[in-house]
Predicted model as a PDB file, atoms N, CA, C, CB and O in Angstrom, pLDDT in the B-factor column:
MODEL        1                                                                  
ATOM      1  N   UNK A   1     146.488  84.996  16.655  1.00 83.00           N  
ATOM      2  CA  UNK A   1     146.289  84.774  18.078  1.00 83.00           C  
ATOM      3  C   UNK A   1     144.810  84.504  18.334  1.00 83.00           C  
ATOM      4  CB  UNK A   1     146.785  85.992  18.908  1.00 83.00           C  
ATOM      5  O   UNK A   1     143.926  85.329  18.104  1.00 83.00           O  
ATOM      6  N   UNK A   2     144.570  83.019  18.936  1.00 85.00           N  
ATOM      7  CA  UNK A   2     143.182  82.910  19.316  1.00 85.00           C  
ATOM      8  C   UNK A   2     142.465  83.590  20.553  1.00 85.00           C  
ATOM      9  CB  UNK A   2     143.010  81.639  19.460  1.00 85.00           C  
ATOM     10  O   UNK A   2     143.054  83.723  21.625  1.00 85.00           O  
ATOM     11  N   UNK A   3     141.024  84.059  20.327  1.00 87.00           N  
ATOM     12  CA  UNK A   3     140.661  85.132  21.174  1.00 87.00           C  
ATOM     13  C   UNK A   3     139.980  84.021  22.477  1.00 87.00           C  
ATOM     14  CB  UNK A   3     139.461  86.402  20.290  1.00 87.00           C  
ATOM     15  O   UNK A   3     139.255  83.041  22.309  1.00 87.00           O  
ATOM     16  N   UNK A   4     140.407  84.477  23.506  1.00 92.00           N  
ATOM     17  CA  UNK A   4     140.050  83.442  24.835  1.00 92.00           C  
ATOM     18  C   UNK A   4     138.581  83.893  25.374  1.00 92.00           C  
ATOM     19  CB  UNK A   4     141.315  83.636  26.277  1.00 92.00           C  
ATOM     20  O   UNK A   4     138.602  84.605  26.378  1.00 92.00           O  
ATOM     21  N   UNK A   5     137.170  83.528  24.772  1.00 94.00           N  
ATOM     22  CA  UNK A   5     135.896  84.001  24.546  1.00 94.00           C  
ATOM     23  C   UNK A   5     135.725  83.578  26.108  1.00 94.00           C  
ATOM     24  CB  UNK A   5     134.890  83.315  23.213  1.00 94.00           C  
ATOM     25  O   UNK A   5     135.271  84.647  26.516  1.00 94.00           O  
ATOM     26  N   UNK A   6     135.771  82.896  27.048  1.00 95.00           N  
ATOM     27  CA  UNK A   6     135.594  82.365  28.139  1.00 95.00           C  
ATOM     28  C   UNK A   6     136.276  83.975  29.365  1.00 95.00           C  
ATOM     29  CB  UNK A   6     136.528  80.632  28.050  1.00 95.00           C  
ATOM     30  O   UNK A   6     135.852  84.823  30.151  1.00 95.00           O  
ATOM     31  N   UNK A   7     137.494  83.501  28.751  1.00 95.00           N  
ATOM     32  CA  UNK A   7     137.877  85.734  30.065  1.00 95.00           C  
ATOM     33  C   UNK A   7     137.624  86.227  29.334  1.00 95.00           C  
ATOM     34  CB  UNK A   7     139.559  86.767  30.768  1.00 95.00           C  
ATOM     35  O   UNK A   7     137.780  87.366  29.773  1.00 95.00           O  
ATOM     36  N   UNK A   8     137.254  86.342  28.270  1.00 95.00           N  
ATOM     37  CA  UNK A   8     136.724  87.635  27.481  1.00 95.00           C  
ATOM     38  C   UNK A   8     135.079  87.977  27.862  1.00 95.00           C  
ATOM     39  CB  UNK A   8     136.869  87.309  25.694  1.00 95.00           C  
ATOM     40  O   UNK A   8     134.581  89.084  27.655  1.00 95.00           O  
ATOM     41  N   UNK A   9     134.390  86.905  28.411  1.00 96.00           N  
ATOM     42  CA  UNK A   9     132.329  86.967  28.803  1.00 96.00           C  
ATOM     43  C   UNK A   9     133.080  87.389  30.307  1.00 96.00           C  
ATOM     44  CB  UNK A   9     130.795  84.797  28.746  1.00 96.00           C  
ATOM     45  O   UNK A   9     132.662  88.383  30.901  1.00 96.00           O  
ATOM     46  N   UNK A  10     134.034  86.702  30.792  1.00 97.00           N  
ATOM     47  CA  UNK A  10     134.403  86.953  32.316  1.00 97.00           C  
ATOM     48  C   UNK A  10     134.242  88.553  32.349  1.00 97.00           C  
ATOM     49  CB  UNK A  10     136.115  86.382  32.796  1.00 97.00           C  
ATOM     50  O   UNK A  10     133.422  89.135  33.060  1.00 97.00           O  
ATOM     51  N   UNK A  11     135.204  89.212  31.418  1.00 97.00           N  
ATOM     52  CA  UNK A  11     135.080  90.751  31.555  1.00 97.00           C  
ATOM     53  C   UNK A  11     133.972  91.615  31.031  1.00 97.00           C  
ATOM     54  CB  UNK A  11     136.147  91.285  30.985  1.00 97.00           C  
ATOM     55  O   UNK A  11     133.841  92.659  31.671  1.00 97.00           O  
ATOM     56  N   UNK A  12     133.364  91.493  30.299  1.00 98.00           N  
ATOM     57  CA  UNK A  12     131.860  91.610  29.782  1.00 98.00           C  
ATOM     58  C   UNK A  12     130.837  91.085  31.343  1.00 98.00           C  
ATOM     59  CB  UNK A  12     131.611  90.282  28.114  1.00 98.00           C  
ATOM     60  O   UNK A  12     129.787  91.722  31.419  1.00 98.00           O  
ATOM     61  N   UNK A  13     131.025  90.195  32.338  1.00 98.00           N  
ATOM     62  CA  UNK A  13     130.198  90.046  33.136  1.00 98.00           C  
ATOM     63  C   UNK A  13     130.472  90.865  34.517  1.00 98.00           C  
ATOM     64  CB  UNK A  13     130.080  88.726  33.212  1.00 98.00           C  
ATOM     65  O   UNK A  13     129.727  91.266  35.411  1.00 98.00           O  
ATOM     66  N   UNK A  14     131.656  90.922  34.327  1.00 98.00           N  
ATOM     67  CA  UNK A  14     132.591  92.509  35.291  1.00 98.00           C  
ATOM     68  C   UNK A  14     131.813  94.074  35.247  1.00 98.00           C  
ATOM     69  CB  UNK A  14     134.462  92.978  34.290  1.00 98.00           C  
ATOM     70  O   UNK A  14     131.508  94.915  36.093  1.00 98.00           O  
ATOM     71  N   UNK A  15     131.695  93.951  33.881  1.00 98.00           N  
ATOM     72  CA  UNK A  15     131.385  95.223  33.028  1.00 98.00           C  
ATOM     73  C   UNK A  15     130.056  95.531  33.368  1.00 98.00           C  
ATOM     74  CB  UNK A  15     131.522  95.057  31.430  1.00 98.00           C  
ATOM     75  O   UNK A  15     129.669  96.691  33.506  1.00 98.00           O  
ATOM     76  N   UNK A  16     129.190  94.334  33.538  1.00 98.00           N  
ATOM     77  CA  UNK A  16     127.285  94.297  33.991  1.00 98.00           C  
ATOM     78  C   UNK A  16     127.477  94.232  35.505  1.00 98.00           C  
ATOM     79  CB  UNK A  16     126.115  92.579  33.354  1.00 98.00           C  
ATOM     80  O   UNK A  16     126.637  94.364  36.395  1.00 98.00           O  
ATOM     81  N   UNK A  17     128.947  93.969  35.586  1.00 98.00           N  
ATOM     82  CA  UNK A  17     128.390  94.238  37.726  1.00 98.00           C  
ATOM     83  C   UNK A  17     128.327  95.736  37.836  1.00 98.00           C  
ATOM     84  CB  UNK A  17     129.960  93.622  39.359  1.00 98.00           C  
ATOM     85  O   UNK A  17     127.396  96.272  38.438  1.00 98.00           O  
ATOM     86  N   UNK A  18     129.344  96.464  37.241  1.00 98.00           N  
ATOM     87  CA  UNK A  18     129.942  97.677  37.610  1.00 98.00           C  
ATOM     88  C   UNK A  18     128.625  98.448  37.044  1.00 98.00           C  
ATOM     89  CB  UNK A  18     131.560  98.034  36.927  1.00 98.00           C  
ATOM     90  O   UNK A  18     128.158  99.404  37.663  1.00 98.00           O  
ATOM     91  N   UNK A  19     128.083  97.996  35.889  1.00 98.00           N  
ATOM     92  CA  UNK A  19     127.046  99.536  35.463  1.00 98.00           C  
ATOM     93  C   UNK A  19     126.211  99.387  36.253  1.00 98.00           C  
ATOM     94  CB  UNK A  19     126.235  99.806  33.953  1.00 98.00           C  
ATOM     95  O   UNK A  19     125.811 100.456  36.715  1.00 98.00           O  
ATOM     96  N   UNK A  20     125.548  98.159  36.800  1.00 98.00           N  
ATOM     97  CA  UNK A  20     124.802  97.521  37.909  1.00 98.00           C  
ATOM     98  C   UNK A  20     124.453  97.922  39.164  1.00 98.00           C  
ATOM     99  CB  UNK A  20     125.293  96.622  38.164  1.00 98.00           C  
ATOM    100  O   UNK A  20     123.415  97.812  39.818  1.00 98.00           O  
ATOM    101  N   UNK A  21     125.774  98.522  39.422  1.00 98.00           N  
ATOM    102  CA  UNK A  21     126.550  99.136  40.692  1.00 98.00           C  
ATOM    103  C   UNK A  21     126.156 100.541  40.901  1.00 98.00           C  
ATOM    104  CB  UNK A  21     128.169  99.112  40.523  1.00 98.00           C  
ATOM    105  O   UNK A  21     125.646 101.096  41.874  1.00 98.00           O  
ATOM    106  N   UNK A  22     126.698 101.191  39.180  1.00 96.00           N  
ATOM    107  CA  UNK A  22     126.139 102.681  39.610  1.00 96.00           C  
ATOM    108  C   UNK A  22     124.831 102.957  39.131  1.00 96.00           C  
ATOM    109  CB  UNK A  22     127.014 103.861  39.067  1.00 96.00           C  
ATOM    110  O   UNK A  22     124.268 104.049  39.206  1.00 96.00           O  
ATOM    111  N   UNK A  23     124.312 101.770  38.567  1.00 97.00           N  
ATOM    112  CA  UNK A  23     122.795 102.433  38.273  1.00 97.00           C  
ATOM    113  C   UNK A  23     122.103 102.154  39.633  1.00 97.00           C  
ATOM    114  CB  UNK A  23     121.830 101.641  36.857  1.00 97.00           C  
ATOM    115  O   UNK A  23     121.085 102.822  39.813  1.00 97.00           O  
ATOM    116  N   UNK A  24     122.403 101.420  40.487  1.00 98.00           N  
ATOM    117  CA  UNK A  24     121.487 101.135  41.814  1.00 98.00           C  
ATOM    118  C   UNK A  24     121.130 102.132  42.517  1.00 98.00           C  
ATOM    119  CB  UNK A  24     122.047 100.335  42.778  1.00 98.00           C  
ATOM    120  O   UNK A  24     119.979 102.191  42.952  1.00 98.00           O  
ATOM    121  N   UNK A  25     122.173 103.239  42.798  1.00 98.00           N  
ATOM    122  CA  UNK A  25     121.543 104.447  43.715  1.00 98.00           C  
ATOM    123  C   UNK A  25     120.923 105.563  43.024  1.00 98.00           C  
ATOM    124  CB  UNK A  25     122.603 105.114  44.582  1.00 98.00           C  
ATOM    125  O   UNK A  25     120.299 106.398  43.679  1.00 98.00           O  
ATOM    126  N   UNK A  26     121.075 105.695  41.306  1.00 98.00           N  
ATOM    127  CA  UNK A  26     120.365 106.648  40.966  1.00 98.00           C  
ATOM    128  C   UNK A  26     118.927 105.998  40.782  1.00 98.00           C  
ATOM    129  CB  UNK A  26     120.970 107.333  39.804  1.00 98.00           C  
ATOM    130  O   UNK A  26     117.896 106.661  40.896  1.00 98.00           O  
ATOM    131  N   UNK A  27     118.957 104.153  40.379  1.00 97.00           N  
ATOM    132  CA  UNK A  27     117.689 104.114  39.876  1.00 97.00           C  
ATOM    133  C   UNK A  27     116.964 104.476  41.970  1.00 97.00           C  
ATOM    134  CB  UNK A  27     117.304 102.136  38.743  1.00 97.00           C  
ATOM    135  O   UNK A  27     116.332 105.517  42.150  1.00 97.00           O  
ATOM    136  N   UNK A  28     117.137 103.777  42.856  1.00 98.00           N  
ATOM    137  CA  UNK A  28     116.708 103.983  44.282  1.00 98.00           C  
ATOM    138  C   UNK A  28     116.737 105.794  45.213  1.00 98.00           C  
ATOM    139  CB  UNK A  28     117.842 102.865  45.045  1.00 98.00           C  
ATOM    140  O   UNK A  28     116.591 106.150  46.382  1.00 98.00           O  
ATOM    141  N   UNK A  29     117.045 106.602  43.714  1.00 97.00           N  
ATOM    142  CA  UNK A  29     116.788 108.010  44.331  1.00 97.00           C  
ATOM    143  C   UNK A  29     118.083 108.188  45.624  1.00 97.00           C  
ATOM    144  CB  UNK A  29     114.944 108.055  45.072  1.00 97.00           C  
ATOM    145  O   UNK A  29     117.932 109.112  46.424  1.00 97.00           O  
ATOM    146  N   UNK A  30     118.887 107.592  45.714  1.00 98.00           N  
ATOM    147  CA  UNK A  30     119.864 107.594  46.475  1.00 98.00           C  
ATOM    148  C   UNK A  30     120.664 108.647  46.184  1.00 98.00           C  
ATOM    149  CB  UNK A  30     120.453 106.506  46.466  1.00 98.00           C  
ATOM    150  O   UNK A  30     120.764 109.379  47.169  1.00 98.00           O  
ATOM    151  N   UNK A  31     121.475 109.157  44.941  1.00 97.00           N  
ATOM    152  CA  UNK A  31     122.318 109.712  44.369  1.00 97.00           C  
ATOM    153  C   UNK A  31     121.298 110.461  43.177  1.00 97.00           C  
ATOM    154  CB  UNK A  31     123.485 108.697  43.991  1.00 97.00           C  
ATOM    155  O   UNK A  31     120.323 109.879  42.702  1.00 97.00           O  
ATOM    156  N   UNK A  32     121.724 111.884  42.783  1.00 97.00           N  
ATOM    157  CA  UNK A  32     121.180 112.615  41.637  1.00 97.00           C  
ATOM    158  C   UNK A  32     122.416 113.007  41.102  1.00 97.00           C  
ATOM    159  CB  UNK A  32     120.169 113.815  41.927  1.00 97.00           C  
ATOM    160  O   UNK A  32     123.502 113.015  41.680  1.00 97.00           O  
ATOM    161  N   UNK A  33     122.127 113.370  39.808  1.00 97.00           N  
ATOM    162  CA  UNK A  33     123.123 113.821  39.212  1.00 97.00           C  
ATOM    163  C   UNK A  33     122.840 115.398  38.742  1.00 97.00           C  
ATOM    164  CB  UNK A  33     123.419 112.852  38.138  1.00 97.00           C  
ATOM    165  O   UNK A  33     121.677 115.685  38.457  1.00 97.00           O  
ATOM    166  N   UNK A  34     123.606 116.163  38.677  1.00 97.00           N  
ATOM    167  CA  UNK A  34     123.635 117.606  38.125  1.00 97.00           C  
ATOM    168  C   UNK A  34     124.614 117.690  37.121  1.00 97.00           C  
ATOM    169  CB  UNK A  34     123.940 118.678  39.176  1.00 97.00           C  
ATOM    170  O   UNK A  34     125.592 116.989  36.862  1.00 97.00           O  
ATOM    171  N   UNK A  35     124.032 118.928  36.500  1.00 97.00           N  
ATOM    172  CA  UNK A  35     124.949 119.693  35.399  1.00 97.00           C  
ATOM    173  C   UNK A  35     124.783 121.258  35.359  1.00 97.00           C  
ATOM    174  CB  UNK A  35     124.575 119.153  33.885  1.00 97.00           C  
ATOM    175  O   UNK A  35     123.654 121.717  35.533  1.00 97.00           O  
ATOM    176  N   UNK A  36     125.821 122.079  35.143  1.00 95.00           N  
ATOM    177  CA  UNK A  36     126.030 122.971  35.210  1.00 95.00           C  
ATOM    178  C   UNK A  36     126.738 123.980  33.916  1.00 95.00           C  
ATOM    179  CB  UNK A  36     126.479 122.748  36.194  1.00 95.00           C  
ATOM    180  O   UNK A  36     127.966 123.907  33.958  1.00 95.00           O  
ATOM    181  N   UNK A  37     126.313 124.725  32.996  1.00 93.00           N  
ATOM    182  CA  UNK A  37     127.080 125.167  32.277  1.00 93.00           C  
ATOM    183  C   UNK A  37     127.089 127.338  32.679  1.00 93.00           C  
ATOM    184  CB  UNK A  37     126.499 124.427  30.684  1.00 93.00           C  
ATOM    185  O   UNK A  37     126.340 128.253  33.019  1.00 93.00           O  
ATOM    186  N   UNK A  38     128.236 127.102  32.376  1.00 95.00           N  
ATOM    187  CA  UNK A  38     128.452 128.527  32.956  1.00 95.00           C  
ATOM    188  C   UNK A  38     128.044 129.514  34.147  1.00 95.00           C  
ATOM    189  CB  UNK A  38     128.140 129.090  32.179  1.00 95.00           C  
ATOM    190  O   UNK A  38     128.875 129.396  35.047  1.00 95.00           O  
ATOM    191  N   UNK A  39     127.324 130.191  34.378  1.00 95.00           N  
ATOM    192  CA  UNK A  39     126.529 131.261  35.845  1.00 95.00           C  
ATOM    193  C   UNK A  39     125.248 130.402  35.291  1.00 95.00           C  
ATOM    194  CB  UNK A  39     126.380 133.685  35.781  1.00 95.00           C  
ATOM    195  O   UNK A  39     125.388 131.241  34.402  1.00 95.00           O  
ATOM    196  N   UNK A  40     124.081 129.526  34.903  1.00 95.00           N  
ATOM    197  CA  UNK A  40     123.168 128.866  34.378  1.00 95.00           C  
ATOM    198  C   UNK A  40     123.095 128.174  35.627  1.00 95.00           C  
ATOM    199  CB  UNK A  40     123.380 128.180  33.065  1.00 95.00           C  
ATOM    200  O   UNK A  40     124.052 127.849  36.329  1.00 95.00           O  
ATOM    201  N   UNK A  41     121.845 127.967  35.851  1.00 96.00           N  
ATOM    202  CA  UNK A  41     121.446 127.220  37.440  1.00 96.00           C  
ATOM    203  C   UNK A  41     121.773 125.449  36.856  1.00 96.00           C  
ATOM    204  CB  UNK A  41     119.149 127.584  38.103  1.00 96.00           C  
ATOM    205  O   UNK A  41     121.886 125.070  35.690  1.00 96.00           O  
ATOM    206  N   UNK A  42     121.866 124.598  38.176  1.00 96.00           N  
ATOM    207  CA  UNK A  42     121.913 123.495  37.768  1.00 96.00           C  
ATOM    208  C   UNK A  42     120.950 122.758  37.551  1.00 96.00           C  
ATOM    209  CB  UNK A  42     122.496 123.032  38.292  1.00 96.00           C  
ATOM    210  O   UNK A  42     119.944 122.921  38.241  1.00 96.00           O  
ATOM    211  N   UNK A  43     120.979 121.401  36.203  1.00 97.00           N  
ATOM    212  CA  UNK A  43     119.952 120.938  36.114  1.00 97.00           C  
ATOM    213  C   UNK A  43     120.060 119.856  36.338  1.00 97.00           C  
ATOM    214  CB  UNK A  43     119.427 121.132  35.265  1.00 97.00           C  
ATOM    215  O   UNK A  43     121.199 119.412  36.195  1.00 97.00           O  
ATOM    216  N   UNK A  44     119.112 119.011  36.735  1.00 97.00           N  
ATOM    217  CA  UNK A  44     119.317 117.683  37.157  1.00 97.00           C  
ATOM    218  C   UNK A  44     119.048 117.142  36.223  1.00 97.00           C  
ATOM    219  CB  UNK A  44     118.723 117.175  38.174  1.00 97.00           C  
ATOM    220  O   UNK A  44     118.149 117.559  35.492  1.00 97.00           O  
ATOM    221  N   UNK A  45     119.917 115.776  35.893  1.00 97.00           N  
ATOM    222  CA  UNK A  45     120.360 114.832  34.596  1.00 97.00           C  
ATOM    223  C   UNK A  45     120.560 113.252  35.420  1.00 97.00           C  
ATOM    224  CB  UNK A  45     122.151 115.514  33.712  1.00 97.00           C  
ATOM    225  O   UNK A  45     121.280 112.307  35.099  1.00 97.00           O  
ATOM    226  N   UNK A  46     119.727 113.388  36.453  1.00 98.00           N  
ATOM    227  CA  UNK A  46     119.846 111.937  36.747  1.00 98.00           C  
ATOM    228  C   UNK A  46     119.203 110.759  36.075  1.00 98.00           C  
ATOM    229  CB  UNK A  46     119.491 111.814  37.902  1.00 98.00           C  
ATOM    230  O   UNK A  46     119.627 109.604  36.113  1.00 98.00           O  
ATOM    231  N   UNK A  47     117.937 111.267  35.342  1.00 98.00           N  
ATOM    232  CA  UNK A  47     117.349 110.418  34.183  1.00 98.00           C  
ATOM    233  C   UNK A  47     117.924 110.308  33.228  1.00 98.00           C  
ATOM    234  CB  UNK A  47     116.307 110.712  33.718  1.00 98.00           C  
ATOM    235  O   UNK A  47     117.730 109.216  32.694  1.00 98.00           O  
ATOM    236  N   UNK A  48     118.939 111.298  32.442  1.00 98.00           N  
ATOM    237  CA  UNK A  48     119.511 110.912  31.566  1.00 98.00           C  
ATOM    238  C   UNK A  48     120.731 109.628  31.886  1.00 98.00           C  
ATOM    239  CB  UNK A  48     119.904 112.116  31.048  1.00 98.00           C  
ATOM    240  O   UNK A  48     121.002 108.535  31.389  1.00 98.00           O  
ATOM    241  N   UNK A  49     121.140 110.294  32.762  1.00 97.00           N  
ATOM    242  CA  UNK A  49     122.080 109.077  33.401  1.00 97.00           C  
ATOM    243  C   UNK A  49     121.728 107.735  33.711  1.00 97.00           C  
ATOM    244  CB  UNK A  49     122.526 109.414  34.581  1.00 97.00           C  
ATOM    245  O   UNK A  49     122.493 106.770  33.721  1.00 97.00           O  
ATOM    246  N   UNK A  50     120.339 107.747  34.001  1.00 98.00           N  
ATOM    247  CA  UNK A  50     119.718 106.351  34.433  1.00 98.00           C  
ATOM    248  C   UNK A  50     119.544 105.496  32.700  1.00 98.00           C  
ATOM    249  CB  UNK A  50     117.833 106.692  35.448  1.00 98.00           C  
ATOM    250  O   UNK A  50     119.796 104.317  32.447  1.00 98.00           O  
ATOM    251  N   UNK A  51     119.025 106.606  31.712  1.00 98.00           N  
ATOM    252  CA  UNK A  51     119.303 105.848  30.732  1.00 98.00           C  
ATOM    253  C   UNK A  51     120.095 105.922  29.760  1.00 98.00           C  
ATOM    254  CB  UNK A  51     118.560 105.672  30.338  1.00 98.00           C  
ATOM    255  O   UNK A  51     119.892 105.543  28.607  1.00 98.00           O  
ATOM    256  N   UNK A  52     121.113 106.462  30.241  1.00 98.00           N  
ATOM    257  CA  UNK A  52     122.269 105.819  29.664  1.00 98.00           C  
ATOM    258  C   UNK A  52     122.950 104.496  29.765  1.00 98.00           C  
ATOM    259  CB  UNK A  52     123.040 106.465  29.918  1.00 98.00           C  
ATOM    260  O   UNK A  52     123.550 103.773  28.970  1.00 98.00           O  
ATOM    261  N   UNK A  53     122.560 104.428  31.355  1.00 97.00           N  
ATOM    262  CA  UNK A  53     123.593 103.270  31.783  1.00 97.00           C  
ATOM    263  C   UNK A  53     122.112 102.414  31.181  1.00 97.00           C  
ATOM    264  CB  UNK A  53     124.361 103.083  33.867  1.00 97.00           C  
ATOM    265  O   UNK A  53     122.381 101.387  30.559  1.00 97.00           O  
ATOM    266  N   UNK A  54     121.455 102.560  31.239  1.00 98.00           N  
ATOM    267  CA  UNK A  54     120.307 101.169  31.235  1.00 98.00           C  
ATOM    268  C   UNK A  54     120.911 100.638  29.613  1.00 98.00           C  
ATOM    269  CB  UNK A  54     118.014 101.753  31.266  1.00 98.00           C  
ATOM    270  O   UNK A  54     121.320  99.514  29.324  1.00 98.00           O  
ATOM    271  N   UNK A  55     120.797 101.954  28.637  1.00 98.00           N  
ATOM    272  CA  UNK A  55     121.391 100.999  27.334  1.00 98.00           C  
ATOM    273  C   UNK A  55     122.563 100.462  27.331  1.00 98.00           C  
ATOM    274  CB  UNK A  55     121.500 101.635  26.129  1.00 98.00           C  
ATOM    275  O   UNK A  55     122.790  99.600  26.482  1.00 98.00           O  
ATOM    276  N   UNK A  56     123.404 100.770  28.105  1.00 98.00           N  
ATOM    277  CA  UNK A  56     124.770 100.221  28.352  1.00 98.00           C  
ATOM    278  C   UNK A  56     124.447  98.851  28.511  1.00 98.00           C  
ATOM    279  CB  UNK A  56     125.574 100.823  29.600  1.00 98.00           C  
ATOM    280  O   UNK A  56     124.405  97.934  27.691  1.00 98.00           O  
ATOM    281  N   UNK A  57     124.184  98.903  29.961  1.00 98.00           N  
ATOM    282  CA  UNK A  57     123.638  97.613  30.092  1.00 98.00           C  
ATOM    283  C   UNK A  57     123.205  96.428  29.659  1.00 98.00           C  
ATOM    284  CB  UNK A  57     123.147  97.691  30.348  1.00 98.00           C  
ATOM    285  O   UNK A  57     123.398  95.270  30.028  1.00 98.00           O  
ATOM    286  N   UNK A  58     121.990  97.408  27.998  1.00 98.00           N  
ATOM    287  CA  UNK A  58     121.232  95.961  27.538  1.00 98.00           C  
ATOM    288  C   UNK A  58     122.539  96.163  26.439  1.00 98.00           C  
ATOM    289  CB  UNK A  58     119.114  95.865  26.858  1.00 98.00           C  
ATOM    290  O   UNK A  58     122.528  95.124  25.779  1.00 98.00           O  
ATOM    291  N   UNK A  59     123.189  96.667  26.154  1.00 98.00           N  
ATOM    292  CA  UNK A  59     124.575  96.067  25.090  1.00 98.00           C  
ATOM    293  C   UNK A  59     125.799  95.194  25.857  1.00 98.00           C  
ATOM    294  CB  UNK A  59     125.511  97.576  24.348  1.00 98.00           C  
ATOM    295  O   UNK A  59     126.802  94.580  25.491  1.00 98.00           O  
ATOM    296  N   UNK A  60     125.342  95.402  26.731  1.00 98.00           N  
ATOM    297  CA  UNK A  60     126.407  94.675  26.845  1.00 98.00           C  
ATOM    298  C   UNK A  60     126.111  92.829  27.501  1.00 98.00           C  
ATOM    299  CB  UNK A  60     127.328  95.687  27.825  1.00 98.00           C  
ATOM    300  O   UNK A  60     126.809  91.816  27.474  1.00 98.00           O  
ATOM    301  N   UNK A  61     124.814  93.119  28.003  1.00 98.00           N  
ATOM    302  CA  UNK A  61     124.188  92.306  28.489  1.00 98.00           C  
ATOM    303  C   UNK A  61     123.871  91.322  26.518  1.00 98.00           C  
ATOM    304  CB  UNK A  61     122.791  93.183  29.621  1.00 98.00           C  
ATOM    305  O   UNK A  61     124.058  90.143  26.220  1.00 98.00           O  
ATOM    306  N   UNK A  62     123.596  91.960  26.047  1.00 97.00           N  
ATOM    307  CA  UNK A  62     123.506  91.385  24.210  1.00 97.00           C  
ATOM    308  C   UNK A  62     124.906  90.864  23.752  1.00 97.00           C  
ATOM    309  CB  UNK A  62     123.103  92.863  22.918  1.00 97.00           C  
ATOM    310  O   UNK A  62     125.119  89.981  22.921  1.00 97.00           O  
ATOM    311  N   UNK A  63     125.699  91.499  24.373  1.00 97.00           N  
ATOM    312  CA  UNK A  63     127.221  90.661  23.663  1.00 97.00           C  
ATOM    313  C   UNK A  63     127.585  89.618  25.000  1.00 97.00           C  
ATOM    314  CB  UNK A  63     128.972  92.085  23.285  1.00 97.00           C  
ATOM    315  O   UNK A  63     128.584  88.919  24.827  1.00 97.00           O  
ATOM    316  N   UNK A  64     127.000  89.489  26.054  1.00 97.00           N  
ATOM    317  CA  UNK A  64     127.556  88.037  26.623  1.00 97.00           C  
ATOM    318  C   UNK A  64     126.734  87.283  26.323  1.00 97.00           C  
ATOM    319  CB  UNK A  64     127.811  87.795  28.048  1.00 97.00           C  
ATOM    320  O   UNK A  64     127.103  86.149  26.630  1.00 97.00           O  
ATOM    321  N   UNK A  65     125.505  87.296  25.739  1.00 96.00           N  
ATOM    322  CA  UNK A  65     125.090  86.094  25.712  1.00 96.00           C  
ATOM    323  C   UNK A  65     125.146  86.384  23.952  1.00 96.00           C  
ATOM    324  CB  UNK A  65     123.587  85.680  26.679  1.00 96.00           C  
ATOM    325  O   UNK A  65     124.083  86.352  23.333  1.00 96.00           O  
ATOM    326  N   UNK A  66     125.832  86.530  23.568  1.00 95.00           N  
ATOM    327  CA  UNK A  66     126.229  86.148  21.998  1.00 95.00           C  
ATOM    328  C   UNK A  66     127.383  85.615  22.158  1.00 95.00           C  
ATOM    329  CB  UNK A  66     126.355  87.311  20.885  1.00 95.00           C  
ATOM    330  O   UNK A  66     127.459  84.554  21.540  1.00 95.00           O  
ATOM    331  N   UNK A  67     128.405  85.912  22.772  1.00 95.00           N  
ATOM    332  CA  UNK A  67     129.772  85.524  23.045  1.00 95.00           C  
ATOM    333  C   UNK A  67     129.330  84.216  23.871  1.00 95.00           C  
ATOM    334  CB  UNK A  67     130.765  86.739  23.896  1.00 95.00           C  
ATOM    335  O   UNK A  67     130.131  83.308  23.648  1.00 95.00           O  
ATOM    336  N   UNK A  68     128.240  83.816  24.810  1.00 94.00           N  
ATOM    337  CA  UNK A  68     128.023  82.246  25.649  1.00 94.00           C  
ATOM    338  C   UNK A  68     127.114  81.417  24.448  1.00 94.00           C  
ATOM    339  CB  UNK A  68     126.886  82.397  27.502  1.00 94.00           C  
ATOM    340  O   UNK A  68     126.673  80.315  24.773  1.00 94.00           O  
ATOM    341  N   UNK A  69     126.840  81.910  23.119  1.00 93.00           N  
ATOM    342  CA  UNK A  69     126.048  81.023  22.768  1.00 93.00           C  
ATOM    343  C   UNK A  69     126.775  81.264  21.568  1.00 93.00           C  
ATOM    344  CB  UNK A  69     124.535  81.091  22.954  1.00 93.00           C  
ATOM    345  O   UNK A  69     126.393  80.219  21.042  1.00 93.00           O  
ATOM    346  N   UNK A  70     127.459  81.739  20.751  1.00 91.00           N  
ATOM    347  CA  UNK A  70     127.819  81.346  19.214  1.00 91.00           C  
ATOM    348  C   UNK A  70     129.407  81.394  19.620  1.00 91.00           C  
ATOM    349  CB  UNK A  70     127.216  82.604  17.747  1.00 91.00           C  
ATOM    350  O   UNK A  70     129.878  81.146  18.510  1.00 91.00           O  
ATOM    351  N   UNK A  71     130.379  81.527  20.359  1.00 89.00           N  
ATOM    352  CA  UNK A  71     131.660  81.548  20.945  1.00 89.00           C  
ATOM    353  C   UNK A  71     132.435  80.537  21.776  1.00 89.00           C  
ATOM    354  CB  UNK A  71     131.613  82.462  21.591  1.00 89.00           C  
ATOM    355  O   UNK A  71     133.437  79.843  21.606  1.00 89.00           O  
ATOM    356  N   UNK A  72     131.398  80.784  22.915  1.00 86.00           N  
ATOM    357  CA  UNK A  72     132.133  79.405  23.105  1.00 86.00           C  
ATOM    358  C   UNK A  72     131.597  78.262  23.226  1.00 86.00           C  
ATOM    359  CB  UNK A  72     132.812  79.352  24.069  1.00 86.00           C  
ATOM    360  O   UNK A  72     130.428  77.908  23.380  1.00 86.00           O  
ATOM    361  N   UNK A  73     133.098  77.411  23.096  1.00 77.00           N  
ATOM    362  CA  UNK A  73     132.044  75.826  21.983  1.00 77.00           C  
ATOM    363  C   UNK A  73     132.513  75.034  23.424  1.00 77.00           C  
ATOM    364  CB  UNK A  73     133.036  74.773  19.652  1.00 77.00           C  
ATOM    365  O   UNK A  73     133.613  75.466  23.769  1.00 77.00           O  
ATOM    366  N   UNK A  74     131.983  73.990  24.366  1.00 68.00           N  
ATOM    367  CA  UNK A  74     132.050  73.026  25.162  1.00 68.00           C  
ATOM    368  C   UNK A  74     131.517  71.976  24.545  1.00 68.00           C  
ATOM    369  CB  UNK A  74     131.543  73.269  26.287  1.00 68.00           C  
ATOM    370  O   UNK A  74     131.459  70.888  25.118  1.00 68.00           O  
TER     371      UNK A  74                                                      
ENDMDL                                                                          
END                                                                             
């Protein structure tokens, strides 16, 4: 079965709206994130979260333009 590289960057460019989406209010201080383990006060993990999604981002942002430049052929 041939792989359809064209909706396949479509969903890979879905994928960079959405992390896009939730990195906007933590990177704009809008939204923080917490964590909590057991009676332990909470700590804020909104930087970790900010870079998480940021490497998300540059991977996935690295496989559409590998998939628009060695995939698909016009």
């Amino acid at each position: 079965m041939a792989v359809d590289w064209e909706a396949y960057a479509k969903g890979v460019e879905a994928d960079i709206a959405e992390i896009k989406k939730h990195l906007a209010p933590l990177e704009a201080g809008k939204m923080k994130l917490g964590e909590r383990q057991g009676d332990s006060p909470w700590r804020d993990v909104t930087q970790e979260a900010i870079d998480r999604e940021k490497r998300a981002l540059a991977t996935y942002e690295a496989i559409l333009v590998d998939v628009k430049t060695n995939r698909i052929k016009k």
